[in-house]
C-alpha positions in Angstrom: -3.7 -14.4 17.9 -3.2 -10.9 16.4 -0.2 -12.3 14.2 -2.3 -15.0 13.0 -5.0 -12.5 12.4 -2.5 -10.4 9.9 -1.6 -13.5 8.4 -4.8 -14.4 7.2 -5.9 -10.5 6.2 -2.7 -10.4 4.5 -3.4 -13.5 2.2 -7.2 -12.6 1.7 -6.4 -8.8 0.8 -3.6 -10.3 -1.6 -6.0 -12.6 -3.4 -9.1 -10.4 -3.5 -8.8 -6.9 -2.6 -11.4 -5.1 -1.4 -14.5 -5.7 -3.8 -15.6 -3.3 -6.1 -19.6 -3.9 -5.3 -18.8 -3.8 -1.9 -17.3 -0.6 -1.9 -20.2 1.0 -3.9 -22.8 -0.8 -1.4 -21.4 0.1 2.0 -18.2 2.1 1.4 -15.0 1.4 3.0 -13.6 1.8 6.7 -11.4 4.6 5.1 -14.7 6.7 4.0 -16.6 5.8 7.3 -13.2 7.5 9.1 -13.3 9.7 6.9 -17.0 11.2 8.0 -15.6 11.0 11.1 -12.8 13.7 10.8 -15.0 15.9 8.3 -17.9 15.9 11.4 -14.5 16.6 14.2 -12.9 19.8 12.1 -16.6 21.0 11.4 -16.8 21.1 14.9 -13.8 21.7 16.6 -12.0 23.9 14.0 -13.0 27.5 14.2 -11.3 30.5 12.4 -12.5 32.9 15.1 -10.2 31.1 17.6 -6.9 31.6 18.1 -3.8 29.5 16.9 -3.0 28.0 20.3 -7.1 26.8 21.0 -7.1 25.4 17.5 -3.6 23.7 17.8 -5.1 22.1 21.3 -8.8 21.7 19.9 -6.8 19.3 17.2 -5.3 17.6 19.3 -8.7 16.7 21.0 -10.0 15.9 17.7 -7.6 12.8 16.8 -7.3 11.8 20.7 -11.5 11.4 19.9 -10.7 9.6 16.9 -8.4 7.2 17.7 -10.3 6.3 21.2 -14.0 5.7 18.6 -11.3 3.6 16.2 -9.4 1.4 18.8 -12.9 1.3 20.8 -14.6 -0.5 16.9 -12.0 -2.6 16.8 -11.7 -4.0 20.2 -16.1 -4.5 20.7 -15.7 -6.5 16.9 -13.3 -8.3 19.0 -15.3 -9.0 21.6 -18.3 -9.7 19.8 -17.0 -12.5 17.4 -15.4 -15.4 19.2 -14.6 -19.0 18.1 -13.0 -19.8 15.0 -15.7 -18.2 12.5 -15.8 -15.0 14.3 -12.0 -15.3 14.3 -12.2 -15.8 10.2 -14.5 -12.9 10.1 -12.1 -10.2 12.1 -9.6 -11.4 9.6 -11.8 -10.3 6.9 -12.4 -7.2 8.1 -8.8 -6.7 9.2 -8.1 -7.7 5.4 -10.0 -4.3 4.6 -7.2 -2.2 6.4 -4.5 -3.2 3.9 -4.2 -2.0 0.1 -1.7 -4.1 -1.3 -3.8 -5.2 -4.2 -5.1 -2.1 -4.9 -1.9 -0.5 -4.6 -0.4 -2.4 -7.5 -3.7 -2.2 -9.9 -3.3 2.0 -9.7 0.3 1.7 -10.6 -0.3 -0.9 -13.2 -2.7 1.5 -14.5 -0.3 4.3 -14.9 2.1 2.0 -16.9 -0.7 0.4 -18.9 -1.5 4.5 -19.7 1.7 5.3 -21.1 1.9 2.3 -23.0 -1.0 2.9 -24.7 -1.9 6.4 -24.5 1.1 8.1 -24.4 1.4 11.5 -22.1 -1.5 12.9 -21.7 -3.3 9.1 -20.6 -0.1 8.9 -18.4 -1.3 12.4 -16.7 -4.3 11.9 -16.5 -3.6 8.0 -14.3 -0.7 9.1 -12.2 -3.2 12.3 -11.2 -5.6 9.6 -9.5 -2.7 8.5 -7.1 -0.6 11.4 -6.2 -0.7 15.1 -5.2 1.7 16.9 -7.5 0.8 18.8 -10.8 0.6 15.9 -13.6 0.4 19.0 -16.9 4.0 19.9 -15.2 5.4 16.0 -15.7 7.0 14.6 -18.7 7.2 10.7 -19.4 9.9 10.0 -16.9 8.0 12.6 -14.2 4.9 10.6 -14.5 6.9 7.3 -14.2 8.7 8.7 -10.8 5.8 10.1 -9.9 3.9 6.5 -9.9 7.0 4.7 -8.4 7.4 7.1 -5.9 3.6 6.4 -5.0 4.0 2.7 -5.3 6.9 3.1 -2.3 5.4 5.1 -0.3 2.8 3.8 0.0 3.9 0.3 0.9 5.0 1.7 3.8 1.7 3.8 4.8 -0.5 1.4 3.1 0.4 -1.7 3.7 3.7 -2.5 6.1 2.3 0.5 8.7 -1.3 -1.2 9.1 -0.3 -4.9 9.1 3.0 -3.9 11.8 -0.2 -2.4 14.0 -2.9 -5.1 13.6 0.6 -7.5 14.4 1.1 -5.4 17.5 -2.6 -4.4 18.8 -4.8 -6.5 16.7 -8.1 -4.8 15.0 -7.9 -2.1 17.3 -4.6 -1.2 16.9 -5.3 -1.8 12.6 -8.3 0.5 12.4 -6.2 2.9 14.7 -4.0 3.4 13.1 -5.8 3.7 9.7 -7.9 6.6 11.4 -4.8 8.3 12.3 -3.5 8.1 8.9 -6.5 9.3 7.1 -6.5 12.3 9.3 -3.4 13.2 8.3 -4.4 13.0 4.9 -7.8 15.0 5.3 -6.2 17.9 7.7 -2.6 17.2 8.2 -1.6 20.2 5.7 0.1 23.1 5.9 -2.5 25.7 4.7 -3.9 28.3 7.1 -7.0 26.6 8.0 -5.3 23.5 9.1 -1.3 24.3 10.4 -2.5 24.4 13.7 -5.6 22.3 14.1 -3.7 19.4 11.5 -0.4 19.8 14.2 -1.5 16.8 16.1 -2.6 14.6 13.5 0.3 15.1 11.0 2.9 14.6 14.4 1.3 11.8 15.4 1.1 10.2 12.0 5.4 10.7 11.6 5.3 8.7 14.7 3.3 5.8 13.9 5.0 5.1 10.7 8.3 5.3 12.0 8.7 1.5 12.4 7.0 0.5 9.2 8.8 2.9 7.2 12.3 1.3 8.4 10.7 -2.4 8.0 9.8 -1.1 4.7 12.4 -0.2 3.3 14.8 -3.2 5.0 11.9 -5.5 2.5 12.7 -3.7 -0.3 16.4 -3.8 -0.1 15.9 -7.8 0.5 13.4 -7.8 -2.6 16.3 -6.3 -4.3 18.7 -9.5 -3.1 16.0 -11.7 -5.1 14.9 -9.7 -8.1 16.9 -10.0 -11.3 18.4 -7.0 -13.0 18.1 -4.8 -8.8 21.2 -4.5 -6.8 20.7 -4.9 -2.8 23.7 -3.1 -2.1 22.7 -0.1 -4.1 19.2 -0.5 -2.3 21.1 -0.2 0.9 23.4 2.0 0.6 21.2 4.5 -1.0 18.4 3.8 1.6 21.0 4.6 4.7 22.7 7.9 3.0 19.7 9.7 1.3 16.6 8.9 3.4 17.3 11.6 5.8 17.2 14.4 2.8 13.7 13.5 2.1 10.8 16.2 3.2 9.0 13.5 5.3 10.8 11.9 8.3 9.6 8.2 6.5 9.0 8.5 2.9 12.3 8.9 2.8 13.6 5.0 3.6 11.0 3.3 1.0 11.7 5.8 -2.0 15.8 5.7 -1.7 16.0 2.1 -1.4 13.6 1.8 -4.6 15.9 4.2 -5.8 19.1 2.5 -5.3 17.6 -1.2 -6.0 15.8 0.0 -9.8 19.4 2.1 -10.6 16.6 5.5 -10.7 16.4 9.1 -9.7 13.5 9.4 -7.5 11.9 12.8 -5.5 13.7 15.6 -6.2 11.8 18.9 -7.6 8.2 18.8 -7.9 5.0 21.0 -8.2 1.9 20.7 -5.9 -0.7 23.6 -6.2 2.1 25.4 -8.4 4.0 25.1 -5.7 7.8 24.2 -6.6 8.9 21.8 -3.5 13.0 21.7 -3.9 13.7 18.2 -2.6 17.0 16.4 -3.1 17.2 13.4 -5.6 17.1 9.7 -4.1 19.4 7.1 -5.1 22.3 7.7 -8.3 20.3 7.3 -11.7 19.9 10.8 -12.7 21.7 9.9 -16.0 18.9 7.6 -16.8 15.3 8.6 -17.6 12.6 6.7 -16.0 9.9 5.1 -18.4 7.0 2.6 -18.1 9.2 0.0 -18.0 11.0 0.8 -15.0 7.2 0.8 -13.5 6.9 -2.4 -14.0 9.9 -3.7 -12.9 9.2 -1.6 -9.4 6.0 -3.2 -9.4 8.2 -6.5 -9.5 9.5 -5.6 -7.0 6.5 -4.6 -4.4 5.2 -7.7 -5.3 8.1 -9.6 -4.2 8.7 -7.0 -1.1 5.4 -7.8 -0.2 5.6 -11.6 -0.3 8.0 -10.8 1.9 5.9 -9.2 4.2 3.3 -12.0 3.8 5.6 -14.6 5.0 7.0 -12.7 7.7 3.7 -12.5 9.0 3.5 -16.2 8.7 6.4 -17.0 10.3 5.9 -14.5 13.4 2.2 -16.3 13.6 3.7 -19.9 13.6 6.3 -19.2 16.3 3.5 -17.3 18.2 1.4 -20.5 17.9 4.1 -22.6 18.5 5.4 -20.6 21.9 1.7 -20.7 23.2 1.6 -24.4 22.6 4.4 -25.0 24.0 3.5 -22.8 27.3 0.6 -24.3 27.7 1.8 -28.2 27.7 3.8 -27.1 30.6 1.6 -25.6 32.2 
C-alpha cells in the first residue's frame, strides 16, 4: 500500500501544498526535525572533545534520529487503519514532498526580475540558495534559481516520494530527517567536519537513486517539451554529472543543462568563498534570463507529472498483483 500511499500524497501536495495557516499554527515536520538535530549537536557535539569522539558521537546523533523518525512514521501507521486513517497517512505523507512549493519560490525569482530588475532578483534567489546573491548578475541569479529548481527535485521531491514508495511513512519521514540534518550540520566548517561526517555521508547515499531517477525524468520531460532537446539532456547528464562537487546534484543540473541549451554550476561564491566548479551542459555562449526560468519551470512541471504518474502506475500494478495473488489464493 506504500505506492498507493505516494500516489495519493503526490496528487494532494501538487494540488495544495502545504498551507500557509498551517504552517504558522503547528509548523512543519521539517522544523519539528529540525528541534530535533539542534537538541542532538547541543548535546552530543562538544569542542573539548576530540575529532575522532565527535566524528563517532555524530554518527550516534543521526543513528538517534533516524530510529525517532522511522519509529513516528511506522506508530502513525499503526495507529490509523481502514480507509480514513489510510487517507489521513497520505496527508501527512503529502507534507514530506515540496513540489508545489518548489515551483512558487522559483516563480518568484522570475516574477522579481521581471518586475524589479537585479536587485528584487537578489534579494528572491537569496531565499532559496546558499551562494552570495550581491556577487550575481542577471543570468547568475537566473542559474542560480534553475540550479535550485533541479536540485531540488531530486532532494525535494523524487528522494522522499522513491522512500515513502519503498518504506512507506517511515521510510518518507526518514529520510526527510536525514536530509535536514545534512542541511543543519552536514558542513564543512570546524565545528561540524567531524560531527556533520555521518549525516552529510549518509545523505550522498540516500539520494543516490533519486538523483539518477531524477534526472532520467528530466531528460524524458525534455522528449515532451517544445523548444528542449532530450538528446542534449542525455548526453550532457551522462558526460558532466561526475564533474559536479556533490556525488548527485550533478545528474539533475546537467540534464537541465543540456535539455534548456544553458550553462549551469560552474564558479560561485558562498561566504566569499569562490567554489571552482566546472560548467554543466554546452550554453556558455548564451546568457541565462528570466525566461529561461520559466521555461525550466516548464519543465519541472512536466518532469514531475511524470513522477506523479509513475507513482500511479507502480500503485495500479501493485494493486493489481495483490488482487491477483489473492484470487488464487
Amino acid at each position: 500500500m506504500s505506492l498507493l500511499l505516494l500516489f495519493i500524497a503526490l496528487l494532494v501536495e501538487r494540488a495544495f501544498g502545504y498551507p500557509e495557516g498551517l504552517f504558522r499554527a503547528v509548523g512543519h515536520p521539517v522544523t519539528w526535525i529540525g528541534r530535533l538535530v539542534v537538541a542532538l549537536e547541543g548535546s552530543l557535539n562538544r569542542d573539548t572533545w576530540s575529532i575522532p569522539r565527535r566524528k563517532r558521537a555524530g554518527v550516534a546523533a543521526l543513528a538517534i534520529l533516524v530510529f525517532l523518525a522511522a519509529a513516528a512514521g511506522l506508530l502513525l501507521e499503526q495507529l490509523l487503519v481502514g480507509w480514513v486513517g489510510f487517507v489521513v497517512l497520505a496527508v501527512l505523507a503529502s507534507s514530506l514532498l515540496a513540489q508545489r512549493s518548489l515551483a512558487s519560490h522559483v516563480e518568484d525569482v522570475a516574477m522579481a526580475l521581471e518586475n524589479g530588475g537585479l536587485d528584487a532578483g537578489r534579494l528572491a534567489v537569496s531565499r532559496i540558495v546558499g551562494r552570495d546573491p550581491q556577487s550575481l548578475d542577471e543570468a547568475g541569479v537566473s542559474r542560480a534559481a534553475i540550479e535550485s529548481l533541479a536540485e531540488n527535485f531530486s532532494d525535494g521531491v523524487v528522494a522522499p516520494a522513491f522512500w515513502l514508495g519503498a518504506a512507506g511513512l517511515p521510510g518518507g519521514i526518514a529520510y526527510k530527517a536525514v536530509n535536514t540534518a545534512d542541511s543543519m550540520i552536514g558542513h564543512k566548517t570546524p565545528r561540524h567536519l567531524a560531527f556533520g561526517w555521518a549525516a552529510a555521508r549518509f545523505d550522498d547515499l540516500v539520494n543516490l537513486p533519486a538523483s539518477r531517477l531524477s534526472g532520467l525524468l528530466i531528460v524524458t520531460a525534455a522528449a515532451l517539451m517544445p523548444g528542449a532537446s532530450a538528446r542534449d539532456a542525455w548526453r550532457a547528464m551522462w558526460r558532466d554529472a561526475r564533474f559536479h562537487k556533490s556525488p548527485n546534484a550533478g545528474w539533475p543540473e546537467a540534464a537541465m543543462a543540456g535539455a534548456l541549451g544553458l550553462a549551469l554550476a560552474g564558479p560561485r561564491s558562498y561566504g566569499g568563498v569562490l567554489v571552482d566548479d566546472l560548467f554543466m551542459g554546452e550554453g556558455g555562449r548564451r546568457e541565462a534570463n528570466a525566461a529561461d526560468i520559466r521555461r525550466a519551470l516548464k519543465l519541472y512541471a512536466i518532469a514531475d507529472g511524470l513522477l506523479i504518474a509513475l507513482a500511479g502506475l507502480l500503485a495500479g500494478l501493485a494493486l493489481l498483483s495483490g488482487n491477483t495473488f489473492a484470487a488464487a489464493a
